[in-house]
Each structure stands twice: as structure tokens, then as C-alpha cells.
C-alpha positions, 0 to 999 in steps of 0.5 A: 850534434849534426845541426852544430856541425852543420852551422859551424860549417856554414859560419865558416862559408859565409865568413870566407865569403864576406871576407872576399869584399875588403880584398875587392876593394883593395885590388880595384884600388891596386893593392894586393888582393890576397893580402888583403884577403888574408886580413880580412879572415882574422880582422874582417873590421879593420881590414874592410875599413882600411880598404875603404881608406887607402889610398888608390894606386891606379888614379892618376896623379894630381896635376 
């Protein structure tokens, strides 16, 4: 009972963990970090591969 209980827990802190790195990538793209942190949370896959292929708002125009 106690070892269920305690992985549970701790597939929880490592999921809520992992679930900072797409909403890292999107802030240092300039998009909203808790948004996208809060995707990450319910679709972790999706939310990391869309932070990868959107579009950064901070780089300068092209000429």
C-alpha cells in the first residue's frame, strides 16, 4: 500500500516537473509560459513538439 502510495506520488512530481521544459521553451520564444504550462500537463507530447515548432516572437524581423 505505502509503495503504491508513494510512486503515485512521485509520477506525479516528475510529471509536473517534466511538464516545465515545453512551457521553457515557449517563454524564450515569447509565448505565454503558463499556458503553455498548462498544456504540457494534459498533453505533454503535443504541447513539447508545438513549442519547438512555433514561431519566435522575439527574433527580429526579416529584412
Amino acid at each position: 500500500m505505502l509503495g503504491w502510495w508513494l510512486g503515485s506520488i512521485a509520477f506525479i512530481i516528475i510529471w509536473v516537473a517534466i511538464a516545465f521544459w515545453p512551457a521553457r521553451v515557449a517563454a524564450r520564444k515569447g509565448h505565454s509560459w503558463f499556458g503553455y504550462f498548462l498544456l504540457s500537463l494534459v498533453f505533454f507530447p503535443a504541447a513539447l513538439i508545438v513549442a519547438y515548432l512555433v514561431a519566435d516572437k522575439t527574433a527580429p524581423a526579416p529584412a
